[in-house]
N, C-alpha and C positions, 0 to 999 in steps of 0.2 A: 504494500500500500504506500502510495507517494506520499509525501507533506503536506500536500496538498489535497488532500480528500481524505476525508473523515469518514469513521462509521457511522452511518444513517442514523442510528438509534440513541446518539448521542447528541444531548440542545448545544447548542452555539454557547460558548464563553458569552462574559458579560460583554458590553462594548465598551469595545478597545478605544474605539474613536472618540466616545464621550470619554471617557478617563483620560487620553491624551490631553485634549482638551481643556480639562479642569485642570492638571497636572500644567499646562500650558502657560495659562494665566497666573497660576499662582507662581511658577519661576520667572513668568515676566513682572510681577509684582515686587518679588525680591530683588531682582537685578536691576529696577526698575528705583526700587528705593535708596539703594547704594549709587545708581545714576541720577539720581535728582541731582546732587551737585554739580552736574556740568551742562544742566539743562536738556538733556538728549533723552529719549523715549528708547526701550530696548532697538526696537527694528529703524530708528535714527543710526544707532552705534551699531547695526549689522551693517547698512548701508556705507555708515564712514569706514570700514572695517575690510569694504569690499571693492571700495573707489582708489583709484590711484592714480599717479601725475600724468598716465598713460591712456588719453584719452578712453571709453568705450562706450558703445550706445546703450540706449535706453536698455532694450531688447534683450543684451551682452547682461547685462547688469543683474536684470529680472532672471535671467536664465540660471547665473550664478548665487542670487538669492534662493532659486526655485518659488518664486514672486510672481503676482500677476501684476502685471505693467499699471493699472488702475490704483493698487494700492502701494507699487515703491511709489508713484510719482506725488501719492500722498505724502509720502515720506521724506521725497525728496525736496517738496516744498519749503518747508521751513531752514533746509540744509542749504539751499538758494536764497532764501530771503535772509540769512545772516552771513552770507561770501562764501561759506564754506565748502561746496560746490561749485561750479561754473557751469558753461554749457561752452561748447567749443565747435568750431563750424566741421563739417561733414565733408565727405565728398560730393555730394551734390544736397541741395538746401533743404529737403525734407529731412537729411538722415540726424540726429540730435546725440550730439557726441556730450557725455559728464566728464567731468576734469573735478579732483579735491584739488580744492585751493592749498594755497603755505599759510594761508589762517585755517582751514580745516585739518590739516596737518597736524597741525597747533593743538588745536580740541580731541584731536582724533587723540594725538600722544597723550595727553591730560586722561580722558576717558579711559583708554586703555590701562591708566595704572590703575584707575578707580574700579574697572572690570575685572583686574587680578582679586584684588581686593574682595571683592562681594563671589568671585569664582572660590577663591581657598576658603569665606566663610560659610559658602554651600558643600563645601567639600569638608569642611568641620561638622557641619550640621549634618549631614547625612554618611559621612566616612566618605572616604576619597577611594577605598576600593568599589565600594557602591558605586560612586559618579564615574570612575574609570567602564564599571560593566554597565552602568547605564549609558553611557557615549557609546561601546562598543555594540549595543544592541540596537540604541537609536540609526547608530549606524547602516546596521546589519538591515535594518527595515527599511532604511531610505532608500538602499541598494536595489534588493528584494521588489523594493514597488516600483524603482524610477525602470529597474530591468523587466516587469509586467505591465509596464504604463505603456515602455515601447515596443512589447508584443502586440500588445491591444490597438497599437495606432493609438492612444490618446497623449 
């Protein structure tokens, strides 16, 4: 019997998707309260985290978030209206290149320590072997699905 198919007579686990979910929010709540001091919203600081002096398009960006373009450019807003972002011209005028600025640089590095910071006191709080097998499994799933996402065509 493969992995993937269950004995008939057995119900479905709880859902996984709601528990991600709620599990979701609340480490964006933690990481979120240890980044208050630099102003940035978790998925602000994946964004600056992901941008660099090398131009890439919107599209580039979303892809490597695994983001739909709707809501990085929420994102990206605010990253824009304080420099910390640019937009940078394309090869032809529709395409819209992101560029971090050397003042988002600035914040990114600031951020970044205040990330170490709230990462080793979730690694206190829950043991650091825990977060190691939990990264290693969050892992293992994002694989697992991004490799059945592109069987499926979606």
């Amino acid at each position: 019997m493969s992995s993937r198919t269950r004995d008939v007579a057995a119900p479905p686990l709880p859902c996984t998707g709601s528990r991600l979910r709620k599990l979701t929010r609340r480490m964006t709540s933690f990481y979120e309260l240890h980044l208050r001091q630099t102003g940035l919203k978790l998925s602000q600081y994946a964004v600056l985290m992901h941008l660099s002096s090398e131009a890439q398009t919107l599209l580039q960006l979303a892809d490597r978030l695994e983001m739909d373009r709707t809501t990085l450019t929420r994102s990206l807003k605010p990253l824009m209206d304080q420099g910390w972002v640019a937009q940078a011209d394309g090869d032809d005028a529709r395409q819209r290149l992101l560029v971090l600025t050397a003042a988002g640089r600035r914040v990114r590095k600031q951020a970044q320590q205040v990330w170490v910071d709230a990462q080793l006191a979730l690694e206190n709080q829950l043991g650091r072997d825990f977060v190691a097998n939990l990264n290693a499994q969050l892992d293992r799933a994002l694989l697992q699905l991004r490799l059945s996402a592109a069987e499926t065509g979606k």
